[in-house]
C-alpha positions as CSV (number, residue, x, y, z in Angstrom):
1,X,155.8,122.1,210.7
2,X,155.0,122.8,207.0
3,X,158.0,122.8,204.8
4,X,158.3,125.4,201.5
5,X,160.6,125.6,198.7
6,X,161.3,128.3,196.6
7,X,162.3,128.4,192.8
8,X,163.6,131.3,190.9
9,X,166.4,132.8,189.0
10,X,170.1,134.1,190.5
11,X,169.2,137.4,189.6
12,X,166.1,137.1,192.2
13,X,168.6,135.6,194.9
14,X,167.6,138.8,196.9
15,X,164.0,138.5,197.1
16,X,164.1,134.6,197.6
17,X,165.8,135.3,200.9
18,X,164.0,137.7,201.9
19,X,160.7,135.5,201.6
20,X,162.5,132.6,203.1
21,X,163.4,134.8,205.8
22,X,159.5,135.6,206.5
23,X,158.3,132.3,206.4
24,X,161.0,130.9,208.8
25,X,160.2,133.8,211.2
26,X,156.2,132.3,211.1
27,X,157.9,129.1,211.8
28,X,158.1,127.4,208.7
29,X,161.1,125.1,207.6
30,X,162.9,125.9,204.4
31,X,163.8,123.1,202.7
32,X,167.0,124.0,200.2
33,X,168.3,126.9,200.3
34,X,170.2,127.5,196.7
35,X,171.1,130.8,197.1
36,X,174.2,129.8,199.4
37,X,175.6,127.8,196.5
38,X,178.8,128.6,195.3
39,X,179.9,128.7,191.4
40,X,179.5,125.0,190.0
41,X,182.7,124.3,188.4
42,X,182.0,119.8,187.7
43,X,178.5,118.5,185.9
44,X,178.9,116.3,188.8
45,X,178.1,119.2,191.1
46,X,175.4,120.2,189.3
47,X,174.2,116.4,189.0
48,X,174.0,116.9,193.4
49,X,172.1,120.1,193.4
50,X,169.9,118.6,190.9
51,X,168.9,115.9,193.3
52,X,169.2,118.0,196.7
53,X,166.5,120.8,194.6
54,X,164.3,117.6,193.8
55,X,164.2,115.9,197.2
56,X,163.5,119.3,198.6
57,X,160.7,119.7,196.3
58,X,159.2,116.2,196.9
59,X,159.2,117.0,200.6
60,X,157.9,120.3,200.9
61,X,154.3,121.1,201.5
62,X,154.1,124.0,199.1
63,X,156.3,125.3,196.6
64,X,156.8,129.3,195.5
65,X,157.9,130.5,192.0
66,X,159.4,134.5,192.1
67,X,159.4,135.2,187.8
68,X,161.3,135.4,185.8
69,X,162.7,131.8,186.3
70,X,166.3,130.2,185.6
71,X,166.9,127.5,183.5
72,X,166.1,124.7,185.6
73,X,163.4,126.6,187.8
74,X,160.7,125.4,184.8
75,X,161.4,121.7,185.7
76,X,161.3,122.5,189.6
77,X,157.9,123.7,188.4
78,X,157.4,120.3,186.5
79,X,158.5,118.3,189.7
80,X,155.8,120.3,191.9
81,X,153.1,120.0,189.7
82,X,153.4,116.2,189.1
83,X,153.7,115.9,193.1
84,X,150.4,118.2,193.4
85,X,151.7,120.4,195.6
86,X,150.3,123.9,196.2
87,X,152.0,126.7,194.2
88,X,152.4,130.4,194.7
89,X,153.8,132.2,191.6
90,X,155.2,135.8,192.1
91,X,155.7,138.1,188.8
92,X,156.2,141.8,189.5
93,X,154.4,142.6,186.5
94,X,151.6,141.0,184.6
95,X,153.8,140.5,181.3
96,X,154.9,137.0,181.7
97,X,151.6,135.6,182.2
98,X,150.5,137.3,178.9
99,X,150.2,134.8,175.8
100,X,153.4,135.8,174.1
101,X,155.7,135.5,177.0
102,X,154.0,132.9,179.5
103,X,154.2,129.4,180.2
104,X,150.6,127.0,179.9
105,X,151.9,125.7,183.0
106,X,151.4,129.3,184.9
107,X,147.9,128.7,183.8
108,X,147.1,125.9,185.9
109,X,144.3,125.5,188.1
110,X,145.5,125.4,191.5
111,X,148.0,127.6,191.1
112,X,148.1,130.7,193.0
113,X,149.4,133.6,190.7
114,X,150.3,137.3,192.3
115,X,151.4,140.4,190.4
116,X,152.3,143.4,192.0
117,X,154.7,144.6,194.3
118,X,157.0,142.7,196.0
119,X,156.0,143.7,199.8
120,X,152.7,142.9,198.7
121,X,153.4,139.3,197.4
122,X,154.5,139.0,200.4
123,X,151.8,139.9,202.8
124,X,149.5,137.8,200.1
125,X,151.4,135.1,200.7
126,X,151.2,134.7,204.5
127,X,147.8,135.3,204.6
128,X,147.4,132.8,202.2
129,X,149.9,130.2,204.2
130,X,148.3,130.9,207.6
131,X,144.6,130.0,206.4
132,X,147.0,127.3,204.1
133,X,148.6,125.8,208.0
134,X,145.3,126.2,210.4
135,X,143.8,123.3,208.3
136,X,146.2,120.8,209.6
């Protein structure tokens, strides 16, 4: 079974679901799922999620961005592309991967950028992952 993580932002807590929710259904394994976290009250705590979001990264087969990302989401892009694993970025609208407000690591080659709607990111995706597991 292929194994995904997602990055993102808080604010995006909704749409990581649901596209965790989709892939599980086509019988892929999530492998962290932040979004159940609790408020972080120790750097301690943090210090854990930090390692559980890394070891989750390491050991997934393909890793998906939804823009704009949280603080920490830029390393989890860092700790995918340094483990070449496929990723799929998600931006509803082409502004962030403009010059002024992107990242040169969105510009990678090898990584799968989308804008649009969301329902359509989504069906992108899947075909994508389906043609992405048959080559096991």
């Amino acid at each position: 079974m292929k194994t995904f993580y997602i990055g993102s932002s808080f604010r995006n807590r909704e749409q990581v679901r649901l596209v965790a929710q989709a892939l599980i259904k086509e019988g892929f394994i999530h492998s962290y799922d932040w979004t159940r976290l609790k408020s972080v009250q120790t750097v301690d705590e943090l210090a854990t999620i930090g390692e559980h979001e890394k070891k989750a990264i390491i050991g997934s087969d393909f890793v998906i961005f939804i823009l704009p990302l949280g603080k920490s989401s830029h390393v989890e892009l860092g700790i995918a592309l340094a483990s070449q694993k496929p990723v799929y970025l998600y931006s509803q609208t082409g502004e962030l991967f403009t010059l002024d407000h992107t990242s040169s690591f969105y510009h990678l080659k090898g990584i799968d950028r989308f804008v649009g709607p969301f329902d359509e990111f989504l069906d992108h995706l899947l075909k994508k992952l389906n043609i992405f597991s048959k080559k096991d």
